[in-house]
C-alpha positions as CSV (number, residue, x, y, z in Angstrom):
1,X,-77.4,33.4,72.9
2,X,-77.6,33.0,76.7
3,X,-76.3,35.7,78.8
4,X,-73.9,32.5,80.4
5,X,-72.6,32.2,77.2
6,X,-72.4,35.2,76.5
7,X,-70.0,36.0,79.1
8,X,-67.5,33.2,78.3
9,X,-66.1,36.2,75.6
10,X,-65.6,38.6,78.2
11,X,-61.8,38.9,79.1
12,X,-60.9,37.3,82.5
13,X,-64.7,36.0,82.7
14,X,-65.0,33.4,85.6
15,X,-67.9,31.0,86.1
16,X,-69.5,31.2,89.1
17,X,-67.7,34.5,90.6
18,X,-68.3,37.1,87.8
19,X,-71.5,38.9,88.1
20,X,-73.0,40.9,85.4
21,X,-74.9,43.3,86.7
22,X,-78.2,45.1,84.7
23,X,-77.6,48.6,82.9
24,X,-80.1,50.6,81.3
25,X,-80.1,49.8,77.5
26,X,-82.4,50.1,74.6
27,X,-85.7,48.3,73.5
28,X,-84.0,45.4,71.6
29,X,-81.1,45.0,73.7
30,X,-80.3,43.8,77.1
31,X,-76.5,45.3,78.6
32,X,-74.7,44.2,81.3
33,X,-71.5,45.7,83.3
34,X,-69.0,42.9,84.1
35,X,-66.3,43.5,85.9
36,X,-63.5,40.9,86.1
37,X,-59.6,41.0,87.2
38,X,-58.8,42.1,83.3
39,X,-60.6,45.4,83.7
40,X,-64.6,46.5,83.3
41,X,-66.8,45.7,80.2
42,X,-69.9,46.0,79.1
43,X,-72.4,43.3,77.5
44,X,-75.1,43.7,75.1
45,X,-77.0,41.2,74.1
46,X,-79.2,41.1,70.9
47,X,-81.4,38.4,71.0
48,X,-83.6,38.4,68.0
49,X,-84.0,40.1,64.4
50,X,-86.7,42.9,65.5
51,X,-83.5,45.5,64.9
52,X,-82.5,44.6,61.3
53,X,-86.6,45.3,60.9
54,X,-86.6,48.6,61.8
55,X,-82.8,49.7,60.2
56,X,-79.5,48.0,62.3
57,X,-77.4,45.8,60.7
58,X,-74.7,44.2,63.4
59,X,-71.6,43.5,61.5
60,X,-72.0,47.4,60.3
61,X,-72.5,48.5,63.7
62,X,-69.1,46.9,64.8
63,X,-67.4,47.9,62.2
64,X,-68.4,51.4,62.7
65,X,-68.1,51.2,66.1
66,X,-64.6,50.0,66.6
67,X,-63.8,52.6,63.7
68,X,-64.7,55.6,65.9
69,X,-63.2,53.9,68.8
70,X,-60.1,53.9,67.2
71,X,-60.8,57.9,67.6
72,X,-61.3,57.6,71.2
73,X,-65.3,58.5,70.0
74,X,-66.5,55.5,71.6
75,X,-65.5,52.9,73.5
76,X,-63.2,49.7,72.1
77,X,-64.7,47.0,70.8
78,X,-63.7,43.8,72.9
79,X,-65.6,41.7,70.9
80,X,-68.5,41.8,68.0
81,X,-70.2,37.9,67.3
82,X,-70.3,37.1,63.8
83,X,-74.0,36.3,64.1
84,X,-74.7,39.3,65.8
85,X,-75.6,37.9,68.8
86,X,-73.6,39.5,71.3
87,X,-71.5,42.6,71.6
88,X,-68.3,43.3,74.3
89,X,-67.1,46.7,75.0
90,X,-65.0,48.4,77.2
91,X,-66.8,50.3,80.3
92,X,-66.3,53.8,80.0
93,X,-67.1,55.5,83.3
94,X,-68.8,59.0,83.5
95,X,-71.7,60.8,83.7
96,X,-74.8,59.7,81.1
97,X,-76.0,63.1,79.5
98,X,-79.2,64.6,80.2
99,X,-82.1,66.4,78.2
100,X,-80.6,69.4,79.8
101,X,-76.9,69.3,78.0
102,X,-78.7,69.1,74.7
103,X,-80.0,72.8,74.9
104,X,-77.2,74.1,76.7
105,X,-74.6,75.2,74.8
106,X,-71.2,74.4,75.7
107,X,-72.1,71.3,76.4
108,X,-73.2,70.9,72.3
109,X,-70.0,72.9,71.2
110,X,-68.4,69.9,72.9
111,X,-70.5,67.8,70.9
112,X,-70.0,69.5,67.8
113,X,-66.3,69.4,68.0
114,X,-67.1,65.2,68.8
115,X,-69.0,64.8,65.4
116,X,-66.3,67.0,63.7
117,X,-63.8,64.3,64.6
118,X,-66.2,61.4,63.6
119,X,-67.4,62.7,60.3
120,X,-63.8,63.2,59.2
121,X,-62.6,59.9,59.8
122,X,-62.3,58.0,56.8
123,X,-64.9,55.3,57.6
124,X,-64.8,51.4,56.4
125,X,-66.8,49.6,54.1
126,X,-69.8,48.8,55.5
127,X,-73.4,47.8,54.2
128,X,-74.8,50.6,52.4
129,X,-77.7,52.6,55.0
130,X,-80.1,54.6,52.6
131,X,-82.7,56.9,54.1
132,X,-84.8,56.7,51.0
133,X,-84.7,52.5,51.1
134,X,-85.2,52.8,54.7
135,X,-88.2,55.1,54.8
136,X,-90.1,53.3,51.3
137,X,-89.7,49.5,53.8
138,X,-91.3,51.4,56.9
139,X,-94.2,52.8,54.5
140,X,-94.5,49.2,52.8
141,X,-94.8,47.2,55.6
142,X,-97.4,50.2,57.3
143,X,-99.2,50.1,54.0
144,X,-99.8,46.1,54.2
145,X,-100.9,46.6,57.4
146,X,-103.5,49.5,57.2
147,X,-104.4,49.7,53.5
148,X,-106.6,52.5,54.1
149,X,-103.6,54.3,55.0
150,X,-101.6,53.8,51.3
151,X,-102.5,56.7,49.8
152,X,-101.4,59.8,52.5
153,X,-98.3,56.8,52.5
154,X,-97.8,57.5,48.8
155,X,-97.8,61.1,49.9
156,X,-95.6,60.9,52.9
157,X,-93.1,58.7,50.6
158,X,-92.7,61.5,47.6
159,X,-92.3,64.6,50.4
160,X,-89.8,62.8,51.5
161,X,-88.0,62.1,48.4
162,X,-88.7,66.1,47.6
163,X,-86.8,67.0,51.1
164,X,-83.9,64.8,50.7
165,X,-83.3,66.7,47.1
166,X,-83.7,70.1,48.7
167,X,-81.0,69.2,51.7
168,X,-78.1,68.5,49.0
169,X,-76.5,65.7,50.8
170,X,-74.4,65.2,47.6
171,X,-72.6,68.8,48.6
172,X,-71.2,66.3,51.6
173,X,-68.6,63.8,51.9
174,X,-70.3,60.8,53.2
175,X,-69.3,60.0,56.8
176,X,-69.7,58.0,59.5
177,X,-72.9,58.6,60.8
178,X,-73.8,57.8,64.8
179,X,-77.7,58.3,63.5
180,X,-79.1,58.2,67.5
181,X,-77.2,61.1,69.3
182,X,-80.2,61.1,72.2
183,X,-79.0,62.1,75.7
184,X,-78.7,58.8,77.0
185,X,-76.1,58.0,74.1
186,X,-73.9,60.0,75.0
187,X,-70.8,59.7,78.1
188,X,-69.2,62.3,79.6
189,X,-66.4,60.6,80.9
190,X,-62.4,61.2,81.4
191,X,-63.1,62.4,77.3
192,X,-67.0,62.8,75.4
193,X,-67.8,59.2,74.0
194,X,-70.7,58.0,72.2
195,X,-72.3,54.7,72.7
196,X,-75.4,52.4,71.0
197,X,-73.8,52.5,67.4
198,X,-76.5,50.2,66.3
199,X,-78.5,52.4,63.6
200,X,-75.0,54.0,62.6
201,X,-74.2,54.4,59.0
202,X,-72.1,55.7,56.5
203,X,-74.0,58.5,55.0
204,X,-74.7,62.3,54.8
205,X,-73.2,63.9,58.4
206,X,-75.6,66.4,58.3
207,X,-78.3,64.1,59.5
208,X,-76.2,63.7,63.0
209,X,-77.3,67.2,63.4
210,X,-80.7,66.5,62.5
211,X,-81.2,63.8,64.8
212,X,-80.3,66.6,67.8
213,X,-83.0,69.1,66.3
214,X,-85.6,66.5,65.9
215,X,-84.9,65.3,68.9
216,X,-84.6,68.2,71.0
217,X,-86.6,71.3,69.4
218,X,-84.8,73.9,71.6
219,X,-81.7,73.3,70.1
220,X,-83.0,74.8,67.0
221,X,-82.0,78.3,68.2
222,X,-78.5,77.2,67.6
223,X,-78.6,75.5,64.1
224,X,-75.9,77.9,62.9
225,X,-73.9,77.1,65.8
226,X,-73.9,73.6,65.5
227,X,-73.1,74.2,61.7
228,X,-70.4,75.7,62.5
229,X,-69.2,73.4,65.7
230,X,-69.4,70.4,63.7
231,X,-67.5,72.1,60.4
232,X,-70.3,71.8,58.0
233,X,-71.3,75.6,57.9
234,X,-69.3,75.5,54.3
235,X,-71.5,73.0,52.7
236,X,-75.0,72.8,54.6
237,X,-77.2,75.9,55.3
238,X,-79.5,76.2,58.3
239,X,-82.6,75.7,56.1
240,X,-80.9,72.3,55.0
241,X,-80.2,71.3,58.5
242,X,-84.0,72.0,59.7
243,X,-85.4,70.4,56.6
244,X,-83.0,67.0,57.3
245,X,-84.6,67.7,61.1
246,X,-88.1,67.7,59.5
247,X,-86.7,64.2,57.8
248,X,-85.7,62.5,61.0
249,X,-88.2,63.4,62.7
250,X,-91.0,61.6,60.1
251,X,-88.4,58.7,59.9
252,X,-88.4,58.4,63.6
253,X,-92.0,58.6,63.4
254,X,-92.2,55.6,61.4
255,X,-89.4,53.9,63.2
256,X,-92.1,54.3,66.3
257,X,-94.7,52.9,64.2
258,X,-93.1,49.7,62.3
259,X,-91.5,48.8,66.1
260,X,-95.1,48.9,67.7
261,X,-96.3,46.9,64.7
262,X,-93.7,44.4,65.0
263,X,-93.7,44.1,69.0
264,X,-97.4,43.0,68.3
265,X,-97.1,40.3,65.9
């Protein structure tokens, strides 16, 4: 879809006068802020499949989205396309977190209390997101692709299996899931408010927790903390979190890998 297109869904849109100017947005994606006399949006275009390669599925990103929205988690959802093509949200204005807020901590109490809210929420019916299916695709398609690599695969794909038992996600409701809490994701507005929902899932909320560990190794010191910020300190264990940590961080690892591969081909 064409940005001009695009733009025909954002409220009070008007050829020729609206301007959409550049934001920074993610590897896949291209956003825009519009602003127009019905208020201030934002637009993300999604232009080809490379995402759904590597984990996001679009119609389970809006839905999950506009769920947490309804929260005041994340900003409305204006408008998802069907296809996938094209998402409208509502500008939220604040300050973009830092690598610094992520190892201080009342900035992740804050956050804690965020994913507290989130992972209570009963979430909607979505297309399932399975670390286990997700992880086995990334090691298949390295595997085709360097065969002298499908043995240590074979390897990397049973540890993993081994640490998902050991973390006991089945001790946890599943949740919605934001899956990507880096700095950058995250808006410090008139309220906290997480943005780029597009590897969300429902799932074990532990792995929200995981994703700021593996992410950000100083936060480690405050494990318990953010056990107990979150609410999950009654049904995860610090050795739990930093084994899901371990988790993420070889799925992000792969995640690295299978995008380079596909970027190339």
């Amino acid at each position: 879809m064409r940005l001009e297109e695009a733009l025909a869904w954002v409220p009070g849109y008007e050829p020729g006068l609206t301007i959409a100017q550049p934001l920074p947005s993610g590897v896949h994606n291209r956003a825009f802020r519009v602003d127009t006399r019905e208020g201030c949006f934002v637009l993300r275009l999604q232009p080809d499949g490379r995402a759904a390669i590597l984990g996001a599925n679009r119609q389970r990103e809006a839905a999950l989205h506009a769920a947490a929205a309804t929260h005041g988690l994340a900003p409305g959802v204006v408008y998802a396309d069907p296809g996938g093509q094209c998402l409208v949200t509502e500008y939220v204005a604040g300050r973009r977190w830092s690598a610094d807020d992520m190892q201080d901590p009342t900035a992740l109490e804050r956050l804690g209390h965020l994913l507290r809210t989130l992972h209570a929420s009963d979430p909607p019916r979505v297309a399932p997101l399975r670390i286990d299916a997700l992880i086995r695709q990334h090691c298949r398609r390295l595997a085709r692709a360097f065969p002298a690599e499908r043995a240590a695969l074979r390897r990397l794909v049973a540890d993993c299996a081994a640490q998902l038992e050991a973390i006991g996600s089945s001790r946890r409701r599943p949740a919605i899931v934001h899956n990507d809490l880096h700095h950058s994701n995250i808006i410090d507005g008139p309220r906290l408010v997480l943005i780029d929902w597009e590897y969300a899932g429902v799932g074990d909320p532990l792995f929200d927790l995981a994703c700021v560990l593996a992410y950000y190794p100083e936060s480690q010191k405050m494990a318990a903390m953010l056990l107990e910020w979150s609410g999950l300190a009654a049904c995860a264990t610090v050795a739990m979190l930093r084994t899901s940590a371990a988790l993420f961080r070889t799925l992000s690892d792969l995640w690295a890998r299978v995008g380079h591969l596909n970027s190339e081909s």
